[in-house]
N, C-alpha and C positions, 0 to 999 in steps of 0.2 A: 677802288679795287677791293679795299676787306669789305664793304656793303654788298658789292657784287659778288663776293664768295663768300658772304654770310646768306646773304637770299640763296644762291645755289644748295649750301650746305643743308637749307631748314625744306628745300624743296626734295633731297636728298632724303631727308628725314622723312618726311610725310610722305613721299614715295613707296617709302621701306614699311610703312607703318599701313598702310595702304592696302602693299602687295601682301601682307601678313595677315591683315583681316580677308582678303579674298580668298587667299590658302586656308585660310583655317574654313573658311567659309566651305569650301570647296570639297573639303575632308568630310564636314557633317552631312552636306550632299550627296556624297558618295558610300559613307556608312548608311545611308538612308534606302540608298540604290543597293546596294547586298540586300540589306534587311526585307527588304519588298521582293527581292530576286529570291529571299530564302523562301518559300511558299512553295504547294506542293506543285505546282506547273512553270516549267520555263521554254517558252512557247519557241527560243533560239534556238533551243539544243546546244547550250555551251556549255564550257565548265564556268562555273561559279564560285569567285573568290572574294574572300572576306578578310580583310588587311589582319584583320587581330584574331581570326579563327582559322582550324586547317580549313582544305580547302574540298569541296562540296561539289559531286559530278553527277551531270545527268545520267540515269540508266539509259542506254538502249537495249542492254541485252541483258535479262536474269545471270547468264552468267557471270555479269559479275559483278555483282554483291550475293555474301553468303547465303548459305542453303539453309532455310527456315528449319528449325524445329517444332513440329507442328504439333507437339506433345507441351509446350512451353509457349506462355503467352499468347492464351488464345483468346484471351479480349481485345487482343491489340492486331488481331489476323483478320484480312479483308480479302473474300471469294468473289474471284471479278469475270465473267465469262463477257467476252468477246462476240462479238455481230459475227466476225469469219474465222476463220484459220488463219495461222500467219505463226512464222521462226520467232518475231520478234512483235509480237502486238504493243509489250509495256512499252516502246519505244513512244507511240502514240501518243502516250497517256502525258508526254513530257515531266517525266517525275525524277527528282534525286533523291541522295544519298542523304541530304539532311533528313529527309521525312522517311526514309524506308530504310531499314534494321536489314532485313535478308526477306530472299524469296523464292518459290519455286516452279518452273513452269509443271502445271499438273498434264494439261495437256496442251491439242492446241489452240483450245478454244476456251480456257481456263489458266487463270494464273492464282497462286498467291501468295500474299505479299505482308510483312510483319511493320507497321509503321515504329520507327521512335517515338520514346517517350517526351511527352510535347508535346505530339503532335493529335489533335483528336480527330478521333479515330467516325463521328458523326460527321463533320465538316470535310472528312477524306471523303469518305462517301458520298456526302451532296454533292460534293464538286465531280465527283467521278462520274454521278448519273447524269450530268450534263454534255458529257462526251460522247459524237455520233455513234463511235467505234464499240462502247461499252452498249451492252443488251441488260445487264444488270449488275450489282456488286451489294454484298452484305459481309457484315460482319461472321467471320467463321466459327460455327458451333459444331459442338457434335449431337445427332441424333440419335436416340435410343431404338434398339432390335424390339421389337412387340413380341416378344416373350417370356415367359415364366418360366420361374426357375421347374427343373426337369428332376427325373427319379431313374434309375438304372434299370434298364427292362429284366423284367425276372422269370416273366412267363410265357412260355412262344402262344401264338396264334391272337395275337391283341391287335394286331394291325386292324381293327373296325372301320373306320373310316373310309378305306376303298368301297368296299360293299356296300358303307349307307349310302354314298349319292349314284349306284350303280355301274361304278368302275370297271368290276369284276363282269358285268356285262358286256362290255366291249374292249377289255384286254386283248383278245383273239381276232378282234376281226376289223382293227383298223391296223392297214397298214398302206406306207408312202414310200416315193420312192427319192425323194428331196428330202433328205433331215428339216422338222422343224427347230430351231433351235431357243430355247428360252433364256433371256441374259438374268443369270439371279445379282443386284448388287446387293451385297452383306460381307460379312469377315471374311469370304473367301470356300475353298472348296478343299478337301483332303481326295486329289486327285488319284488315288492309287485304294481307292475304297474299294473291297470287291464289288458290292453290288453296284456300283456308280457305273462297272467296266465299259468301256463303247457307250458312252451316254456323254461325253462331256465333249465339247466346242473348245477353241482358243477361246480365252480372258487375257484378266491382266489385274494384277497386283500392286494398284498405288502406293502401298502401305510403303514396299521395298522397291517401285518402281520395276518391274519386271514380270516378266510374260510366264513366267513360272510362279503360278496360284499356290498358296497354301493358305492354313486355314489353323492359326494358333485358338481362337473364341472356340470355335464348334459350330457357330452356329447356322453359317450358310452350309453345313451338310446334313443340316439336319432339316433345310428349308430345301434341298436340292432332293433328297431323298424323299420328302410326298412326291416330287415334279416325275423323277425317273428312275427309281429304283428299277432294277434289273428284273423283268417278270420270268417266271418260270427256268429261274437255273438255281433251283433247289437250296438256296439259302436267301435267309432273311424276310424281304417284303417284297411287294410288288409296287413301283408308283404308277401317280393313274396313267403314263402312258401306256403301260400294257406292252402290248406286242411293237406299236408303234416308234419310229426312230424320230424317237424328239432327245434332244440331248440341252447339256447345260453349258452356258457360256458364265464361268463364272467371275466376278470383279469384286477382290477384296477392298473393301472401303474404310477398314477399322480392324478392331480385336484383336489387341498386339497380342494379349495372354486369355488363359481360358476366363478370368473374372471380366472381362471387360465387350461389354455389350453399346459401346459407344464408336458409333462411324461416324468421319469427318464431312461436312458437307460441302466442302470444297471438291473431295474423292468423288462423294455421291454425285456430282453435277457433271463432273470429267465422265463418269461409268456411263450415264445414263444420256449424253449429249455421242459419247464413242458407239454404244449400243444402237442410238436411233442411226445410227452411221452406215449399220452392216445389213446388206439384202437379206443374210443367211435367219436375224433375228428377228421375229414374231411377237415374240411378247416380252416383256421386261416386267421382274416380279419386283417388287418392294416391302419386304416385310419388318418393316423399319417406321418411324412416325413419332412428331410432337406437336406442340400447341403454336409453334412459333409461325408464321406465314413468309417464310423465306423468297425472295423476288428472285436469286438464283435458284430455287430447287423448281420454282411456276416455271420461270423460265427454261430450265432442262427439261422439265417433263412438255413442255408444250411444242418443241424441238421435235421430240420422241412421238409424241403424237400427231403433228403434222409428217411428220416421217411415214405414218401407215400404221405404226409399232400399237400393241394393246397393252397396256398398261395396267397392272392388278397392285393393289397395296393392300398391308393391314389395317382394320379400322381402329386400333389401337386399345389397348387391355384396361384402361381408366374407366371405365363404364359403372366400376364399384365405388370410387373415391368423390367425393361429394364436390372436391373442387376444379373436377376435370369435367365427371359425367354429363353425357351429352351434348357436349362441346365437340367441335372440329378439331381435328387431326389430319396433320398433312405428311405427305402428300394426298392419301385416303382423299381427302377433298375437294380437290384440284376437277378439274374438267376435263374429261376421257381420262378421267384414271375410274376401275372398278375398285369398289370399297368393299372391304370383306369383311362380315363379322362371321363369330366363331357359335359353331351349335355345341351339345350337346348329344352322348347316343343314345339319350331318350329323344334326340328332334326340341330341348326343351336352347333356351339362350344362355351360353355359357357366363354366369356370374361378374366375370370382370370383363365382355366384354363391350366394347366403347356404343352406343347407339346416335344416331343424330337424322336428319333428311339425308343424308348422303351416303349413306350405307344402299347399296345396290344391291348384292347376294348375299349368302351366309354358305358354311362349308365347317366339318368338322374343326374342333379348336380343342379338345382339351382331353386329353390323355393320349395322346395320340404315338405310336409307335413308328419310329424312323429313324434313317443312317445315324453315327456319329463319327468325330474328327478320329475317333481312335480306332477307326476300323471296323466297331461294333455298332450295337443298336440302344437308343433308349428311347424312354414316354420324352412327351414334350408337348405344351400345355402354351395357347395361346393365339393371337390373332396371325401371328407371325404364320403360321404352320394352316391357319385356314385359309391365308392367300397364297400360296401356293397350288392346296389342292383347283381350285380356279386357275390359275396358272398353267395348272397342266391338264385342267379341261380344254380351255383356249386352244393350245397348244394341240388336242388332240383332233378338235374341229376343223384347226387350219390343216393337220393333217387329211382327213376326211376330205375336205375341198380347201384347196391353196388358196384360192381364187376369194376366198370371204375376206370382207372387210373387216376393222375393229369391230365396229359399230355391228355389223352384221353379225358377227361370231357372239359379243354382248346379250343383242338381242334376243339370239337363239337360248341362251344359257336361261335369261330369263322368263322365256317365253312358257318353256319346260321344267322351271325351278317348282319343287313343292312348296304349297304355299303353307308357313305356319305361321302364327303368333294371329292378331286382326288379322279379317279377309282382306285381302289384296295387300299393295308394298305399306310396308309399315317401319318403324323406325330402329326396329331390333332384328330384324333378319332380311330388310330389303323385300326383294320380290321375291323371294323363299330360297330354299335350301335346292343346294345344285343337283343335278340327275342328268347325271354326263351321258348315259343311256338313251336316255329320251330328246337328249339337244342331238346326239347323233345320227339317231335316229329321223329327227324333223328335215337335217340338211341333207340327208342320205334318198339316193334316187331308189324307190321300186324295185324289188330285187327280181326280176321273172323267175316264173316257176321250171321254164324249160330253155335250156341252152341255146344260145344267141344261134343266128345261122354264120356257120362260117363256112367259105368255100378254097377249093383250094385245088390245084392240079400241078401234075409234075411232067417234064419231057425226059424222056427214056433213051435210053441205047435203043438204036434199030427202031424203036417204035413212035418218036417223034410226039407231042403233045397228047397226053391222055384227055380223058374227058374228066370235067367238075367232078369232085369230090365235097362232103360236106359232114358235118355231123361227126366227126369221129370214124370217116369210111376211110381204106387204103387207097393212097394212089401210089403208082409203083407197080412192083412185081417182088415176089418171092421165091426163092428154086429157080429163078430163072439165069443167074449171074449177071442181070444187068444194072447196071451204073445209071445213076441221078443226076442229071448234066443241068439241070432248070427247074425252077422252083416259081409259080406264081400265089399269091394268095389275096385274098377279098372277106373283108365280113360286112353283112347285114345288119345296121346297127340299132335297128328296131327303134329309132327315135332317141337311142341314146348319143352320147358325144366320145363315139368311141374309134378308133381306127386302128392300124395294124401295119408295125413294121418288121424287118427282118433279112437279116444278113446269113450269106453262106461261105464255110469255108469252101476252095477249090483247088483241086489240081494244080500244082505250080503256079500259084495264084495267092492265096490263104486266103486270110480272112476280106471280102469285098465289103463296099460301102453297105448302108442300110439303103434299102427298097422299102414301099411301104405302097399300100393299097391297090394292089393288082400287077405292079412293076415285076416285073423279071429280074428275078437274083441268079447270078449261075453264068449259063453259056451254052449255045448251038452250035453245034455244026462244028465242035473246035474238039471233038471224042476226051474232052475233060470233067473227071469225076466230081459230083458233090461230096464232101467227107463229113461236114457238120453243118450242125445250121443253128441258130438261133432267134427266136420270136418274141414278139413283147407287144401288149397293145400300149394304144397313143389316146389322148383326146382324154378331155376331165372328167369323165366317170371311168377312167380305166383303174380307178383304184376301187370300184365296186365289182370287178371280174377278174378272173382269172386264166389265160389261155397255158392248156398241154398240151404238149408234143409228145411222140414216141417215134423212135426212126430203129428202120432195120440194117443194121452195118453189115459188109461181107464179115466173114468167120466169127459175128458175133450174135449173129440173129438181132431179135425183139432188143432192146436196151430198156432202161427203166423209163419214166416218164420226165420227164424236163419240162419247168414252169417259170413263165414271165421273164424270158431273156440269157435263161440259161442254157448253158451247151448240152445239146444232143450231137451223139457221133461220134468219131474219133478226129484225133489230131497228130501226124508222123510218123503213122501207120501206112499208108499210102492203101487205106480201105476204102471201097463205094459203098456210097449209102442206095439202098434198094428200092427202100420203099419209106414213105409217112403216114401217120397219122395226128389231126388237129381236131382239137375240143375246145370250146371259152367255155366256163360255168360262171356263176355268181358266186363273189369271194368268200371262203370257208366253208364251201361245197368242199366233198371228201374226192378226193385225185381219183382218177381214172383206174391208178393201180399202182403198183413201187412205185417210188421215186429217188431209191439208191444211191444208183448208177446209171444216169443215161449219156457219160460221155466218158471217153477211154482219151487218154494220154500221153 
């Protein structure tokens, strides 16, 4: 018996001694399994716990882990743009809370994201570019504004720069009827600028996160002001758009205070990925640039350019400094982006600015007169301010003809740029200095010398369809008291791409649909009066003519002359219109006669 409960007792032992070595065993095996689970991916989506450390959750949603400070540790901040849209992309990424500090969604096709200390910040990124979902991810920096510092304008009439590349040439006579709209990304915009008034688009303000732009640097109003200052309303400048309704979309990227000319490139990627987003936007300016070749900033602008969008940046002001000159500057360098360098108002290469194979145009850069944050005006000197003027040549082209490509709009600029420096493109001013006159010139149809035919006839009280009218003839009657019940009209469009539509108000009726090329607007046989009418031509050269009306109201005779869709006649008066007259001319032909008052209300 005690042998037999001595072997039991020592088997008891070894048992125990046994089960103690596989526990403990068991323990380093499973410290081993956190430790490998701690990495920046956990492919479960679980939470992740560590017997002797707190415990470590996957993200799925930015919200919740804290809100970066993006003013703070910004060696340690990683700009990740996204293949799509999506509420929750980081969920993808499989990441926790060990490896990532706080973050924020910029948009939705951009995150970013501040790792912990530990964790490098090189080896996040490789592992990131392996993920289908990521398009790109860099480390976030900020990029510098391409300009020099500025002087406080002291003497009026300096604005030069319009008139060198022929601005002041067609201020007057482009005009659209679609705003082009130019998204500028920099510090933002001083929405309430006078001359800016009616020129500015919805933006958006990363800095503050919100749709209400402001502009603490200065500097993006002072880049928005070459694009669209206010032409001919008696203060300040004019930008090149002139007469034309190009306006600014603007998106603050940086410039908390007036010293600070550094935008975020995480912001810049969200602006400019949001911007290739919007039908309404045309061109996106960039007057921003450094040496670094970011795979997020390639990647936004090459978004933006498969998108349609034309693309203009600074060539970058280092052109004087011996360890930059002639060197690349990005974006400036990218492919479908235009590279601007900055002239001089002797036509000579402004000193510091940047040269290389990729400079494309040249356009004023240095002393140049335009909006500021405070309301007023100053000079302002740099590449910054000569990609703009391009900017809003673009912009004036596509006004001119919607229908132009990037590439095509590019071409024309350089087709008709003055060539200076060596014959042909050369590395200091590209394919030469821009002449916004002559580019709109090249894509602008033929202006004939005598008025389109237009025809046109009216049905009468008692008298039932007159005969064609044309050229500016009456059809109608006067003195006679009778009423305008029908209205047809027709133009001859002599090879251009022009047509014509037109709506009438009516008797107990008001305003009817649009008619358009010979259709009948109005009514027979129903003794219902026309009381106004309104016309507009159609077809892609109608922004190269111009169609007037003048209608004869009862107790008011002749009215003034009405153009391109505005109302002639009266409205709640219960007056008949008598008679008409229709004219097309070639646009900034001088009007028929008043143009006051042609409709009563």
């Amino acid at each position: 018996m005690k042998r037999n409960f001595n072997k039991r007792f020592m088997l008891i032992i070894v048992s125990i001694i046994v089960l103690c070595l596989l526990s403990g065993s068991g323990i380093m095996a499973e410290d081993l399994v956190n430790e490998n689970k701690e990495t920046i991916f956990n492919e479960n989506q679980e939470t992740l716990v560590d017997n002797s450390k707190e415990a470590t959750t996957c993200i799925n949603s930015l919200e919740e882990i804290p809100d970066i400070n993006i003013e703070e540790n910004s060696d340690r901040q990683v700009v990740i743009i996204y293949a799509n849209s999506g509420e929750n992309n980081v969920k993808s990424l499989a990441l926790n809370t060990k490896a990532i500090q706080s973050g924020k969604k910029v948009s939705e096709r951009v995150d970013l994201l501040e790792l912990r200390d530990g964790i490098s910040v090189d080896d996040f990124i490789s592992q990131l570019k392996t993920n289908p979902d990521v398009l790109a991810v860099d480390q976030n920096q900020v990029i510098k504004v391409s300009a020099l510092p500025n002087d406080t304008y002291i003497q009026s009439g300096d604005a030069w720069q319009f008139e060198k590349i022929g601005a002041g040439k067609t201020w007057d006579k482009v005009f659209n009827n679609e705003p082009v709209v130019v998204a500028v990304i920099d510090s933002g915009l001083n929405v309430s600028h006078p001359d800016l008034e009616g020129r500015i688009a919805a933006g958006y303000d990363y800095v503050n996160d919100t749709a209400d732009v402001i502009d603490m640097a200065g500097h993006g109003t002072m880049v928005s002001g070459c694009i669209a200052a206010v032409n001919n309303n008696g203060i300040g400048i004019a930008g090149v758009a002139g007469m034309a309704d190009i306006r600014i979309a603007p998106y603050r990227t940086g410039g908390v205070n007036k010293e600070d000319r550094d935008l975020q490139l995480a912001y810049i990627c969200a602006a400019i990925i949001d911007a290739a987003s919007r039908p309404e936007v045309k061109v996106i300016n960039m007057s921003f640039g450094g040496y670094n070749n970011f795979a997020t900033l390639k990647t936004a602008v090459a978004d933006a350019a498969d998108a349609g969008k034309i693309l203009v940046s600074a060539a970058g002001n280092e052109g004087d400094l011996v360890q930059y000159a002639g060197k690349y500057s990005y974006p400036a360098s990218y492919e479908n982006v235009i590279s601007v360098a900055a002239t001089t108002n002797l036509n000579g290469s402004a000193a510091f600015s940047q040269y290389n194979n990729q400079v494309d145009l040249s356009a004023p850069g240095l002393e140049l007169y335009t909006t500021t944050m405070n309301g007023g005006y100053a000079i302002a000197s740099g590449t910054s301010f000569s990609a703009p003027i391009i900017s809003g040549a673009c912009a004036v082209l596509k006004a001119v003809n919607a229908n132009l490509s990037a590439s095509e709009v590019e071409k024309s600029l350089k087709d008709t740029a003055l060539d200076l420096g060596n014959t042909g493109r050369d590395n200091y001013f590209g394919n030469g200095l821009v002449r916004l006159d002559a580019a709109v010139e090249s894509i602008s149809p033929a202006i004939p010398t005598e008025d389109l035919s237009t025809t046109y006839r009216t049905h009468v009280e008692n008298i039932g369809w007159q005969s064609w009218r044309d050229k500016g003839a009456i059809s109608g009657t006067s003195g006679q008291s009778l009423r305008l019940e029908g209205i047809e009209i027709k133009i001859n469009t002599s090879g251009y791409d022009l047509g014509v539509q037109y709506q009438t108000h009516v008797e107990n009726i008001g305003w009817q649909g649009f008619q358009s090329d010979g259709n009948m607007s109005g009514t027979t046989g129903r003794s219902l009066r026309l009381e106004a009418i309104q016309i507009q031509l159609t077809g892609t050269d109608n922004r190269s003519f111009d169609v007037y009306y003048q209608v004869h109201a009862q107790n008011y005779g002749w009215l003034d002359w009405a153009k391109n869709g505005e109302s002639a006649g009266t409205e709640g008066k219960s007056l008949r219109l008598e008679a008409i007259k229709i004219v097309v001319v070639p646009k900034g032909n001088p009007a028929p006669g008043p143009t006051a008052q042609p409709f009563v209300k």
